[in-house]
Every structure is written in structure tokens, then in C-alpha cells.
TIGUTI-511308 format. One record per residue (C-alpha): residue number from 1; z, x, y. Coordinates in Angstrom, 3 decimals. Layout:
<atoms>
<atom><nr>NUM</nr><z>Z</z><x>X</x><y>Y</y></atom>
...
</atoms>
This chain:
<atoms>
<atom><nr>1</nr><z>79.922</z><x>291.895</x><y>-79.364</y></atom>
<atom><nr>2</nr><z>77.373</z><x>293.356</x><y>-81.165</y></atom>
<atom><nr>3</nr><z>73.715</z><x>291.942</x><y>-81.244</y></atom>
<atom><nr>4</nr><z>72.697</z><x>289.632</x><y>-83.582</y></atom>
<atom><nr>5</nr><z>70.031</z><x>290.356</x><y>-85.741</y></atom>
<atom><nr>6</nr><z>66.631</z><x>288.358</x><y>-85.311</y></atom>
<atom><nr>7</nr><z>64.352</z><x>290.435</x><y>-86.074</y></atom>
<atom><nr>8</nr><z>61.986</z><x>287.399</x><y>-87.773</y></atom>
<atom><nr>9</nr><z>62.774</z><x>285.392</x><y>-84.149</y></atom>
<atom><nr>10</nr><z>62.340</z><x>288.145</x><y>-81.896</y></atom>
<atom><nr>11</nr><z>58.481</z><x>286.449</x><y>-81.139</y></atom>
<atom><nr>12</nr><z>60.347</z><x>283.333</x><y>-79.717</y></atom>
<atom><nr>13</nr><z>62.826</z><x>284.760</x><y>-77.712</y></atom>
<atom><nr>14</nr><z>61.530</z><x>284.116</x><y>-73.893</y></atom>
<atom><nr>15</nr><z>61.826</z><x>288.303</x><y>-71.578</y></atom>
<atom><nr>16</nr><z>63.588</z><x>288.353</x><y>-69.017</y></atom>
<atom><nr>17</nr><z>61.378</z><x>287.963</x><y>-65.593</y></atom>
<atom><nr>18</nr><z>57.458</z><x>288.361</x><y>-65.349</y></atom>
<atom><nr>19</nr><z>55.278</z><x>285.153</x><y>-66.431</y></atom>
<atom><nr>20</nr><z>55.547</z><x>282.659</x><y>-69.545</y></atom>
<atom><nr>21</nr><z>52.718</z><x>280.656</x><y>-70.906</y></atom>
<atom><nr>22</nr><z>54.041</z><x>278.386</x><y>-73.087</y></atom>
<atom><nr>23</nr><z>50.222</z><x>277.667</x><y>-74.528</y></atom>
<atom><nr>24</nr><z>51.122</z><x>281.158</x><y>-76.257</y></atom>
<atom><nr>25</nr><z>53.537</z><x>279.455</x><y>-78.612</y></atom>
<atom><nr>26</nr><z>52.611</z><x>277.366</x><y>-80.876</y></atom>
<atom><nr>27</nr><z>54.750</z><x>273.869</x><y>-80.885</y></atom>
<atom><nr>28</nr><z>53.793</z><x>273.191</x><y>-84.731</y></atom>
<atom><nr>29</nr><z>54.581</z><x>276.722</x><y>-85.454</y></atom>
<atom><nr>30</nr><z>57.070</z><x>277.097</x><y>-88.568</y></atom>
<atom><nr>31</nr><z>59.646</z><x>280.152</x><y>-87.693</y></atom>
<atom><nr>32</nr><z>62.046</z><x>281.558</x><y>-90.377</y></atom>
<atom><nr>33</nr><z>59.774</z><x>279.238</x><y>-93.191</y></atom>
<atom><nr>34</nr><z>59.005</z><x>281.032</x><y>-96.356</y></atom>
<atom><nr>35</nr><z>55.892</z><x>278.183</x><y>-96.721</y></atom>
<atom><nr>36</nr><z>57.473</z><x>276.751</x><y>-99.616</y></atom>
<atom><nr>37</nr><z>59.379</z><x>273.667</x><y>-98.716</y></atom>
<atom><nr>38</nr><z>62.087</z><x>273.912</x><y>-101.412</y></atom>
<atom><nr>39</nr><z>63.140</z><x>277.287</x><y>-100.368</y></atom>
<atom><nr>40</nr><z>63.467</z><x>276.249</x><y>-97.078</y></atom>
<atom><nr>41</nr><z>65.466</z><x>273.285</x><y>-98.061</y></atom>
<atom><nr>42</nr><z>67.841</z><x>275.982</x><y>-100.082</y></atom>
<atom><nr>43</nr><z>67.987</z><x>278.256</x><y>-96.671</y></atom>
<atom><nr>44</nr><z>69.159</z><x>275.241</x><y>-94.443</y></atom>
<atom><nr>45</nr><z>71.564</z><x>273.979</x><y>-96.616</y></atom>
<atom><nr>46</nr><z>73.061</z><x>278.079</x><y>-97.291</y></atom>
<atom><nr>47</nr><z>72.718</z><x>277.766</x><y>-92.963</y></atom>
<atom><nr>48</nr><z>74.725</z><x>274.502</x><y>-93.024</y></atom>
<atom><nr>49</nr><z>77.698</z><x>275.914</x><y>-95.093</y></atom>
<atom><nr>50</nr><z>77.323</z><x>279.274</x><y>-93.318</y></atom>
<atom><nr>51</nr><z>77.864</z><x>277.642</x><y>-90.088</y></atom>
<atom><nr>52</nr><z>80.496</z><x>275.376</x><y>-91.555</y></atom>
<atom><nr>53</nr><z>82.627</z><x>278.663</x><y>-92.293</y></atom>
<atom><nr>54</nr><z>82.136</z><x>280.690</x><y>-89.265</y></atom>
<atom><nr>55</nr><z>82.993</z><x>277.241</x><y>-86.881</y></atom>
<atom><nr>56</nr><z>86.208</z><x>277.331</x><y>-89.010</y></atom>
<atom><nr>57</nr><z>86.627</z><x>280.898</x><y>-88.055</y></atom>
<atom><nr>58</nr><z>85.773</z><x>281.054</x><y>-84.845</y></atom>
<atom><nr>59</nr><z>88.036</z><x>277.478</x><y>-84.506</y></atom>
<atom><nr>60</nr><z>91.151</z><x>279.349</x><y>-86.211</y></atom>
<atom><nr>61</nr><z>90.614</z><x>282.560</x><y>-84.275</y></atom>
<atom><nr>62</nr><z>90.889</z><x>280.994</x><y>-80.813</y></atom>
<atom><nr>63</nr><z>89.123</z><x>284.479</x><y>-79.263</y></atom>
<atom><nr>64</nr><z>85.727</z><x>283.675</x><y>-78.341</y></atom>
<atom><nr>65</nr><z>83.436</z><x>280.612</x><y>-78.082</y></atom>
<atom><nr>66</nr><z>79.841</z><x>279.504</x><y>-77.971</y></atom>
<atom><nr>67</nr><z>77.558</z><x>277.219</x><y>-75.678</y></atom>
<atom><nr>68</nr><z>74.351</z><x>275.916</x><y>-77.179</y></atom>
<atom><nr>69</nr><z>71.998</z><x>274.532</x><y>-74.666</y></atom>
<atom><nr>70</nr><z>69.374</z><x>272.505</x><y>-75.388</y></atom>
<atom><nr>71</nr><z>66.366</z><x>271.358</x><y>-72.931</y></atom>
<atom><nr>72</nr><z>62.966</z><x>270.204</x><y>-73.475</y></atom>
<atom><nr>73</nr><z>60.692</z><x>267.305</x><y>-72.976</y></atom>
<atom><nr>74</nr><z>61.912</z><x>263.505</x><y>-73.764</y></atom>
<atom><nr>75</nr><z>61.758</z><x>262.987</x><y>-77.857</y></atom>
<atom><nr>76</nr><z>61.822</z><x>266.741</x><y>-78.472</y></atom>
<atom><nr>77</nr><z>64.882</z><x>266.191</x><y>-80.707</y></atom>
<atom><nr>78</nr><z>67.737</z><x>267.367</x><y>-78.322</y></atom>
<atom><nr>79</nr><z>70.137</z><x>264.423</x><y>-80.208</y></atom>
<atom><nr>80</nr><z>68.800</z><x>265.177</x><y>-83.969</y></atom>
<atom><nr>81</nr><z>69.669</z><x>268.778</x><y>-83.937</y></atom>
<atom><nr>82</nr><z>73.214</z><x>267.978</x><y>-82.811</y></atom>
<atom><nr>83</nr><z>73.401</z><x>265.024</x><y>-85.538</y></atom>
<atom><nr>84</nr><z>72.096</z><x>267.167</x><y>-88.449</y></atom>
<atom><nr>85</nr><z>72.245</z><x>271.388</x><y>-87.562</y></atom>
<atom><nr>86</nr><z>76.026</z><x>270.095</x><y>-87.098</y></atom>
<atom><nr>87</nr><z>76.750</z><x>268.204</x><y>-89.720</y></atom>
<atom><nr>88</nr><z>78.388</z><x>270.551</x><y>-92.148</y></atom>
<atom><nr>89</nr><z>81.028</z><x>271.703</x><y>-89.393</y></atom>
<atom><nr>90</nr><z>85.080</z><x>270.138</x><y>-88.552</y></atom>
<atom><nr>91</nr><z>84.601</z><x>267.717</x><y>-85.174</y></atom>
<atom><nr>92</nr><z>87.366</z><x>270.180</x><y>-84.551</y></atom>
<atom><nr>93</nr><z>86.075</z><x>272.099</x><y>-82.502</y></atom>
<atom><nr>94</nr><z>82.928</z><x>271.281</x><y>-81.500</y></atom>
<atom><nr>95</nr><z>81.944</z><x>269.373</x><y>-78.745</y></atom>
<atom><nr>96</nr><z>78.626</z><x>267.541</x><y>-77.427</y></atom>
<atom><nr>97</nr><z>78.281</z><x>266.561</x><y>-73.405</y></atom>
<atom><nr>98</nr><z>75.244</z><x>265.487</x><y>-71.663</y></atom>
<atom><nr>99</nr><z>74.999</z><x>265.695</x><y>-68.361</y></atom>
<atom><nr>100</nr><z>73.128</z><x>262.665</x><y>-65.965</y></atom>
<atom><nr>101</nr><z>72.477</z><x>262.320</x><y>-62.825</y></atom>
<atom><nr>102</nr><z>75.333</z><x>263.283</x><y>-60.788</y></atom>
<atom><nr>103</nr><z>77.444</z><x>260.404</x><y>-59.488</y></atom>
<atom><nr>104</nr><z>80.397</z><x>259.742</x><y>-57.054</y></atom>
<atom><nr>105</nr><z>82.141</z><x>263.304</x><y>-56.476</y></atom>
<atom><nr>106</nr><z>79.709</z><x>264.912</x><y>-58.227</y></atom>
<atom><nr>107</nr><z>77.306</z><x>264.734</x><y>-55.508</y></atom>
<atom><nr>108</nr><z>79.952</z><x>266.213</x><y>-53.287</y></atom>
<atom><nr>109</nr><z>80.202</z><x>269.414</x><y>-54.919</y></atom>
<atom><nr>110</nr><z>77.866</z><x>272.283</x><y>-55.730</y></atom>
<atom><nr>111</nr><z>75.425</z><x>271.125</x><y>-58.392</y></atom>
<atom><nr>112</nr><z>78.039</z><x>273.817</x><y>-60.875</y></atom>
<atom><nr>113</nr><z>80.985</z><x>272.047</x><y>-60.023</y></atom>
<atom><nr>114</nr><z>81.143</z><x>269.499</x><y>-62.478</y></atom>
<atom><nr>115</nr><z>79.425</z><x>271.975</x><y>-65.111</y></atom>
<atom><nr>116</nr><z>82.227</z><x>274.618</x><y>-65.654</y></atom>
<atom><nr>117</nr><z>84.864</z><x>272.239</x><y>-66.946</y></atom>
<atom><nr>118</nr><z>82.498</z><x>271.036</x><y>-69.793</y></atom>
<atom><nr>119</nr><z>82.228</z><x>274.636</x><y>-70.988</y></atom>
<atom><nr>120</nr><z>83.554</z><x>275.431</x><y>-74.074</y></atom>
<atom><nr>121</nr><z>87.239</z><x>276.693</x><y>-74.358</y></atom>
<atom><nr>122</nr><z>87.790</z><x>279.738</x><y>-76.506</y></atom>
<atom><nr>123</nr><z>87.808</z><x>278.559</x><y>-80.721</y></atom>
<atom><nr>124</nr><z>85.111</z><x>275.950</x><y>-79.517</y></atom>
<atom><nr>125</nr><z>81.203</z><x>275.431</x><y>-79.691</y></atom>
<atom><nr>126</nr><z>79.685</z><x>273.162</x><y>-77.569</y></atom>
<atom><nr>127</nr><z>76.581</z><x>271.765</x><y>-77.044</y></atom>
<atom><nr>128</nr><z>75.130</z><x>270.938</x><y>-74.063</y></atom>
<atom><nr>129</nr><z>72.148</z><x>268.057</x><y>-74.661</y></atom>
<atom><nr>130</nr><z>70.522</z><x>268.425</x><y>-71.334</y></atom>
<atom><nr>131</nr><z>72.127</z><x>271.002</x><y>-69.043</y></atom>
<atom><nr>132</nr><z>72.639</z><x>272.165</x><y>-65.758</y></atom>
<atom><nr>133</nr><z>69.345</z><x>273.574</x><y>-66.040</y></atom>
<atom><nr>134</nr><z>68.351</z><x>269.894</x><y>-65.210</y></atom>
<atom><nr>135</nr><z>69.635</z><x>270.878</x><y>-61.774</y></atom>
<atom><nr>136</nr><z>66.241</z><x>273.138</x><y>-61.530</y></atom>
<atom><nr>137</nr><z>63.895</z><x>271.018</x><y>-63.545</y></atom>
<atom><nr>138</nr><z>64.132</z><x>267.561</x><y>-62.913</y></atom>
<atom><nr>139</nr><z>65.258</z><x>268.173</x><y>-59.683</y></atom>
<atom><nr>140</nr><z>62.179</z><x>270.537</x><y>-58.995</y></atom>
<atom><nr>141</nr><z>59.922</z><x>268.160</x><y>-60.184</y></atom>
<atom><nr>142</nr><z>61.158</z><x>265.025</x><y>-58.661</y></atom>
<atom><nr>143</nr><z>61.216</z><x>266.632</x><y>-55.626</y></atom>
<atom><nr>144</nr><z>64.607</z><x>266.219</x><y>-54.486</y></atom>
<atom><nr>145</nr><z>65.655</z><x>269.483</x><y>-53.793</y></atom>
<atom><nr>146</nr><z>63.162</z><x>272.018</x><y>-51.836</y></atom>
<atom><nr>147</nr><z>61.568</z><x>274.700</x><y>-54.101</y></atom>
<atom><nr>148</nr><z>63.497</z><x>277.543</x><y>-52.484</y></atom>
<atom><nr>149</nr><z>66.226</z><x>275.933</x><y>-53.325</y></atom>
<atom><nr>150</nr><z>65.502</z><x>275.762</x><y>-57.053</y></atom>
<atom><nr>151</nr><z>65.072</z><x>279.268</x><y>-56.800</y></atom>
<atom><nr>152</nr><z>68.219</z><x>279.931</x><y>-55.394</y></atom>
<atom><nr>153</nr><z>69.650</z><x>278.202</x><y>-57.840</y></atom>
<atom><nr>154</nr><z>68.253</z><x>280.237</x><y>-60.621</y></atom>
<atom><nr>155</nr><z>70.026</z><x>283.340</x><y>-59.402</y></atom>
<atom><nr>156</nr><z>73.261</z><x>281.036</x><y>-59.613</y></atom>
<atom><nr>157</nr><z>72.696</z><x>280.060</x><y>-63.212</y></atom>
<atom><nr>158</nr><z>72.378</z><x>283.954</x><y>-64.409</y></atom>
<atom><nr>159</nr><z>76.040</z><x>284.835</x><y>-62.170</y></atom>
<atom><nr>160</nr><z>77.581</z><x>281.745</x><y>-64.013</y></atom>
<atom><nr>161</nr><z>75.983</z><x>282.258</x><y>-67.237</y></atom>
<atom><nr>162</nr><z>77.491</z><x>286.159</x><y>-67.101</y></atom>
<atom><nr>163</nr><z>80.693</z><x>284.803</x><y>-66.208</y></atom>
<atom><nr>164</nr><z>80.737</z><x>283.369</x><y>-69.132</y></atom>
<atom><nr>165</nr><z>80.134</z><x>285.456</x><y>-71.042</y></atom>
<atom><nr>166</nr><z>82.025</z><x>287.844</x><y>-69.339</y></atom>
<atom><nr>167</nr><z>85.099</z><x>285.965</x><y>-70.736</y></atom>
<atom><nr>168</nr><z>84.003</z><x>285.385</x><y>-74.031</y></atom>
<atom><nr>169</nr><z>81.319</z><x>282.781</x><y>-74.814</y></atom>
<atom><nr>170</nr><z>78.212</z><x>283.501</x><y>-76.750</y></atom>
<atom><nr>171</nr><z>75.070</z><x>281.630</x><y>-74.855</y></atom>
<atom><nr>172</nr><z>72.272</z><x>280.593</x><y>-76.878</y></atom>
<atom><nr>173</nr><z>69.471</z><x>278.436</x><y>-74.738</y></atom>
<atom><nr>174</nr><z>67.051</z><x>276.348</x><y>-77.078</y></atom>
<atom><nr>175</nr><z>64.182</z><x>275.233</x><y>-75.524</y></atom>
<atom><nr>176</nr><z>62.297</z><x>273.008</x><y>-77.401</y></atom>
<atom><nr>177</nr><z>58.918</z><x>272.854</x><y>-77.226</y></atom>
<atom><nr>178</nr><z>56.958</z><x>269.797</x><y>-78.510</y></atom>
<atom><nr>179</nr><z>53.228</z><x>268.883</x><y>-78.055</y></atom>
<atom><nr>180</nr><z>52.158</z><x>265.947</x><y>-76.041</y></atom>
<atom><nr>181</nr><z>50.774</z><x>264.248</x><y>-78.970</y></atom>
<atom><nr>182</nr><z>53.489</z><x>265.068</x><y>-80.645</y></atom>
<atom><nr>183</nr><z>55.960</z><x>263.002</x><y>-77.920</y></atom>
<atom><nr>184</nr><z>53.659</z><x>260.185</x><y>-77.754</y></atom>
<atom><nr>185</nr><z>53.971</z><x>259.299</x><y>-81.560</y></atom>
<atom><nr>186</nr><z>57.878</z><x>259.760</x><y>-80.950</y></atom>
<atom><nr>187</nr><z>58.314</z><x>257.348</x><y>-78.348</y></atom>
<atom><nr>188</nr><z>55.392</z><x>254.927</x><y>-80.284</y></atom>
<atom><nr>189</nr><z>58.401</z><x>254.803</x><y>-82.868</y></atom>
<atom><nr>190</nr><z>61.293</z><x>254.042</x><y>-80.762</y></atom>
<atom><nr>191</nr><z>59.033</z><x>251.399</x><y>-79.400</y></atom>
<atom><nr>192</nr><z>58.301</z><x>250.049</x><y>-82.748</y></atom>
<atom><nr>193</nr><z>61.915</z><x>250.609</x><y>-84.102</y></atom>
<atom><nr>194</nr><z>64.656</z><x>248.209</x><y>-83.090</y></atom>
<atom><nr>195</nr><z>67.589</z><x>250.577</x><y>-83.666</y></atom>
<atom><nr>196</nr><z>65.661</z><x>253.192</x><y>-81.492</y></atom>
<atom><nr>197</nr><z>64.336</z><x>251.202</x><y>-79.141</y></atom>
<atom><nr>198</nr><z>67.387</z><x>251.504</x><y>-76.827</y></atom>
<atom><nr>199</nr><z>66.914</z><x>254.637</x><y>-76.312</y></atom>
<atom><nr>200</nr><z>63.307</z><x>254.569</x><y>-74.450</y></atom>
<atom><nr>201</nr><z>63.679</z><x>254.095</x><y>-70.290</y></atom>
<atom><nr>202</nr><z>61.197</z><x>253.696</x><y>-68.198</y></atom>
<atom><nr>203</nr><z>61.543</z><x>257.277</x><y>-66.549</y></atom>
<atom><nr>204</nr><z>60.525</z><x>258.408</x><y>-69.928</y></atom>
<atom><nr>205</nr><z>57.333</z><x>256.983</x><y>-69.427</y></atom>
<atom><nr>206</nr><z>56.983</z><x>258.416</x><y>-65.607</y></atom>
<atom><nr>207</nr><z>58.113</z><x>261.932</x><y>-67.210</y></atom>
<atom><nr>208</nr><z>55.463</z><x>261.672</x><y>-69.381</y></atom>
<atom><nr>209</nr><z>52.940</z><x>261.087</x><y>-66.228</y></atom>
<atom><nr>210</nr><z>54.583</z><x>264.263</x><y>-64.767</y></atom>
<atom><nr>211</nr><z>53.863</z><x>266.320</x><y>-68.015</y></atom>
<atom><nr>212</nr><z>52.477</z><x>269.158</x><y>-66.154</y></atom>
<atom><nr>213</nr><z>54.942</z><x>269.269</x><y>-63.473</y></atom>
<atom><nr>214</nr><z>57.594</z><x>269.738</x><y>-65.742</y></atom>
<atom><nr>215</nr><z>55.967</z><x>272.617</x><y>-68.147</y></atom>
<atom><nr>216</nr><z>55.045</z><x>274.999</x><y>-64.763</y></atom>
<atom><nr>217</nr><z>58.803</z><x>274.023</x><y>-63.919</y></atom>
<atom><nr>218</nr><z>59.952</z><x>275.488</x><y>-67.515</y></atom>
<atom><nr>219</nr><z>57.316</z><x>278.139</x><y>-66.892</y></atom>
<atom><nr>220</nr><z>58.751</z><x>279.282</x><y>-64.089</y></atom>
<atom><nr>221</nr><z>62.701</z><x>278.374</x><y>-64.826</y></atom>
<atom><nr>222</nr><z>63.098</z><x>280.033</x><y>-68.521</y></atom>
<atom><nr>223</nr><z>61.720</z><x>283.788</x><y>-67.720</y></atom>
<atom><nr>224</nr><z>63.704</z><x>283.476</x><y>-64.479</y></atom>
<atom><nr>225</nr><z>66.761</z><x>282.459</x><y>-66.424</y></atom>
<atom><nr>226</nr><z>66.394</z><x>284.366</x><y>-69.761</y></atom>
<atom><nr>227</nr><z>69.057</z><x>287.858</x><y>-70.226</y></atom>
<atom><nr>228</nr><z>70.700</z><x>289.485</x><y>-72.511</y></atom>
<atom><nr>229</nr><z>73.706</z><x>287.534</x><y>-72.464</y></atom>
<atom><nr>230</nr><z>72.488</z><x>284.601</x><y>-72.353</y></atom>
<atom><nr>231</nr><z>68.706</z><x>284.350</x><y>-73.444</y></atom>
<atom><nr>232</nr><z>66.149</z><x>281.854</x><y>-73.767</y></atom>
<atom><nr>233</nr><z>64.414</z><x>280.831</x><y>-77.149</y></atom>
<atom><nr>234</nr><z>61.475</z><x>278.721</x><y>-77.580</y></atom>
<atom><nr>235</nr><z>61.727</z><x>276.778</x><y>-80.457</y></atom>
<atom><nr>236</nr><z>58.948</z><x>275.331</x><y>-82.206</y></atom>
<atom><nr>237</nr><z>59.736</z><x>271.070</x><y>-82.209</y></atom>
<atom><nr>238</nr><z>56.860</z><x>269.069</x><y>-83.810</y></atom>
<atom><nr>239</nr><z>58.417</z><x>269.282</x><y>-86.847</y></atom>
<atom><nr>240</nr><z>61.927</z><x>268.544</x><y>-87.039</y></atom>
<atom><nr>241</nr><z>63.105</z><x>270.331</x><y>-90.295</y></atom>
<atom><nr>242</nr><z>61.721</z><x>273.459</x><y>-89.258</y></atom>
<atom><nr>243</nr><z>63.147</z><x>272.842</x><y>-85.444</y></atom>
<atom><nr>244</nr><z>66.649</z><x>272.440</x><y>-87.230</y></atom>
<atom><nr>245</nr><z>66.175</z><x>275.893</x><y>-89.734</y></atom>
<atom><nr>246</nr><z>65.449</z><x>277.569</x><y>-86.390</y></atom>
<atom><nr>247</nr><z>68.475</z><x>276.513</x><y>-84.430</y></atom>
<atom><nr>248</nr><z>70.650</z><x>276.813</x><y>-87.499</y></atom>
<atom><nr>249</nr><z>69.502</z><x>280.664</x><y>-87.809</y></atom>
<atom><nr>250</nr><z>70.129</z><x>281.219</x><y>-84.311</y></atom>
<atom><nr>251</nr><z>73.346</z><x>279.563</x><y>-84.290</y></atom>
<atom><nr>252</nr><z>74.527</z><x>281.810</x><y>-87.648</y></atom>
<atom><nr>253</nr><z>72.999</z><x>284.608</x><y>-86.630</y></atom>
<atom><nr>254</nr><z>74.917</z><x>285.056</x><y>-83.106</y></atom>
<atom><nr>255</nr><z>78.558</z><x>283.712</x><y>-84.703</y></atom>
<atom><nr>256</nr><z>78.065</z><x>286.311</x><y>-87.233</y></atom>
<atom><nr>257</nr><z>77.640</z><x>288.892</x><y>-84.294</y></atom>
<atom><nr>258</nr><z>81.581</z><x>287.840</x><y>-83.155</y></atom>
<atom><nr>259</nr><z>82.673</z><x>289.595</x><y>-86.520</y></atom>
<atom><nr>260</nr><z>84.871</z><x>286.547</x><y>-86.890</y></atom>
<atom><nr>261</nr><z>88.710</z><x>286.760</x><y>-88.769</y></atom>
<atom><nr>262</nr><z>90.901</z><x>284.641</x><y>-89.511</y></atom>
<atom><nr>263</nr><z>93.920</z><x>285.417</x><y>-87.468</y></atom>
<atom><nr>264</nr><z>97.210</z><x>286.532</x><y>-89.601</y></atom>
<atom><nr>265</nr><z>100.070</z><x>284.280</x><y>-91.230</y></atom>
<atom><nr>266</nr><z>103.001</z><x>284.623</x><y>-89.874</y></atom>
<atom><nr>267</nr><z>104.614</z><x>284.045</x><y>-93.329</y></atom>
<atom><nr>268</nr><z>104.052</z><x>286.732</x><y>-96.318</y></atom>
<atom><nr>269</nr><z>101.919</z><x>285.227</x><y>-99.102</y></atom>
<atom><nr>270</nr><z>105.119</z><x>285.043</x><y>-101.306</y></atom>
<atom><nr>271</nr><z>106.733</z><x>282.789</x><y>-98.996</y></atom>
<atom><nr>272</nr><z>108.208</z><x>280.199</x><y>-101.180</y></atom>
<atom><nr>273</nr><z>107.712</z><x>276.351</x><y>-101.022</y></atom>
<atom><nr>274</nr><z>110.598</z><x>273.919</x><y>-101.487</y></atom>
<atom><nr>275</nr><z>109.900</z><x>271.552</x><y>-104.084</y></atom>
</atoms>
């Protein structure tokens, strides 16, 4: 497949190995954004039928497929990039699976196990709203699995992640990256909002506490992690349009790289149709 072409993203793409401070990116940052709002409105909605077409493509096709993880900090927008970057596209097709805390046979297997059967099929994209890269990150910071471990495990996630793509998926990891203030005025509103409310736990609150646990975890996690075939982007989160333009151009940018068909009738275009 050939690259896809980022050139105005290349800044937020996370290199492979060596150190990551994610003070160096700004979360309030505005990739992709001419600065005037209704061009950028314009460019999302072009993205949103864009997309709409290639997921058709790629659906019809039935060659290769795509994974879109997404990880970052509670309230960094994880569920409102699947609700609206998605909306334009069939349900055909595209698929959504968060992964808990593993349960029953789950905790049986190796933390993968239960991973590789959510993975998209070939003619699919799927999303993946927290990941198995919560296997290194919550589980790092929690403590409940020993720091060599987690860096085991990171070798693991690159061999699977090739696999992969070995066989045909397009990887494309969004981290997004939201300020603290940011996440505290988030989960103020769910707290104030009934039909939100739900959705705030009490671990969000101890997460919060743990706030610098978890960024030296993605410090150390996304570098490790981040490859050609399956690299890392930070994206920008306090502001949600501008969150959603970035994962949108991603998203077009690497199905355009497939060089997507439709596959061939098997009837002639003169076929005729009883009446």
C-alpha cells in the first residue's frame, strides 16, 4: 500500500523509539484548520462524504480493512468521534468494541487472546474505543502487572500489530490528548447533565488523582509502540470539532492509500431487466 500523504500532520505523528514529551504538543492546538471556521466546517463535511465513499469501497471490495484505535484520558472524546467522524458511513461495515476489564476466560488467556477476534475482517473498519493498549496503561499504572512486564508486552503489541497488517489491515492509533483543565470542565458537565451523568464512575475520579501516572505511562507506551505500519498520532482534543477534522483526515487520508475499486459485475452493463 502506498503511504498516505500527511504532509500538514506529519508534526503529530509520534517516531518510533527514543523519548516523547507530550508538553511539546499542544492539546488546544488546531491541526488541518485553515483559522476560518466556515471553511473548516466545508472540509469536514467534504471528509464526511469522502469517508462515506471509500467505507463503501473498501466494504464492496472485501480486500483490505482498517483498525482505528483510540486511547486517551477519561472525557477526551473517545465516544464523540465514533458518534460524529462516523456518521456519514453504512453500519455495514463498520464496527465499534470497547474493551473492559477482562472477565471469566479472559483472564485465562494471554492479555491478546480475546483482542484478535474483535479485529476487523477484510471490507470492515473498526474502531477500537479503548484498546489493548489498556493492557500496558491501566495496567501499568494500577500496578497490577510488574513494569517488565508492560514492557514485554510492548514488543507483543508491535508483532501483533505487523501481523495485521501483514494480512491486510491499515492501523491508525489516535491518541488523544486533552488538558487537565480541559477534563475537569468535561466531567463538571456530565455531573451537571442528567443524560450524561451515567456515564461518570468513580474510577474516573481516582484516574484523575493518577494524572501523572498515566501521561509517563503514554510517554513511555506510544514511542515504544509507534511504526510504520501501524503508527501513533497525537491528536489535539480540547476542542472537539477540530479533534474530529483531524481523525477524519487521517482516516481519508490512509483509505485513500488502499487505491480502493469497486470489484467487477458479473453481468455486462446491458444486461436486461424483466419488467
Amino acid at each position: 500500500m502506498a503511504k498516505p500523504h500527511l504532509d500538514g500532520l506529519s508534526h503529530w505523528r509520534v517516531p518510533e523509539g527514543g523519548t516523547l514529551h507530550l508538553n511539546d504538543y499542544a492539546t488546544d492546538a488546531r491541526p488541518g484548520s485553515t483559522g476560518d471556521r466556515t471553511r473548516d466546517e466545508a472540509r469536514l463535511a467534504e471528509l464526511s462524504a469522502r469517508l462515506g465513499e471509500l467505507q463503501a469501497r473498501l466494504y464492496a471490495s472485501k480486500e483490505r480493512a482498517l483498525l482505528l484505535v483510540l486511547q486517551g484520558m477519561d472525557a477526551a472524546g473517545k465516544d464523540g468521534v465514533v458518534r460524529r467522524v462516523f456518521s456519514s458511513v453504512s453500519p455495514l461495515g463498520v464496527r465499534a468494541h470497547a474493551f473492559g476489564v477482562p472477565v471469566g476466560s479472559e483472564t485465562q488467556h494471554d492479555f491478546l487472546w480475546r483482542i484478535h477476534s474483535q479485529a476487523p475482517a477484510r471490507g470492515e473498519i473498526t474502531v477500537f474505543n479503548r484498546s489493548h493498549y489498556e493492557d500496558v496503561i491501566a495496567t501499568r499504572v494500577r500496578k497490577l502487572v510488574p513494569l517488565a512486564q508492560v514492557r514485554r508486552r510492548h514488543v507483543h503489541l508491535r508483532a501483533f500489530e505487523e501481523l495485521l497488517a501483514d494480512e491486510g489491515t491499515a492501523i491508525i492509533k489516535c491518541f488523544l490528548h486533552i488538558s487537565r483543565e480541559e477534563q475537569g470542565e468535561r466531567l463538571r458537565e456530565r455531573l451537571r447533565e442528567p443524560t450524561k451523568r451515567w456515564k461518570l464512575q468513580a474510577s474516573d475520579l481516582s484516574d484523575r488523582a493518577l494524572w501523572k501516572d498515566y501521561r509517563a505511562a503514554y510517554e513511555e507506551t506510544l514511542p515504544a509502540t509507534s511504526s510504520d505500519t501501524a503508527p501513533w498520532y497525537v491528536v489535539p482534543a480540547d476542542s472537539r470539532f477540530s479533534r474530529d477534522l483531524m481523525v477524519s483526515e487521517l482516516l481519508v487520508a490512509h483509505l485513500e492509500a488502499m487505491d480502493l475499486h469497486y470489484p467487477p459485475s458479473a453481468l455486462p452493463a446491458s444486461t436486461h431487466i424483466p419488467d
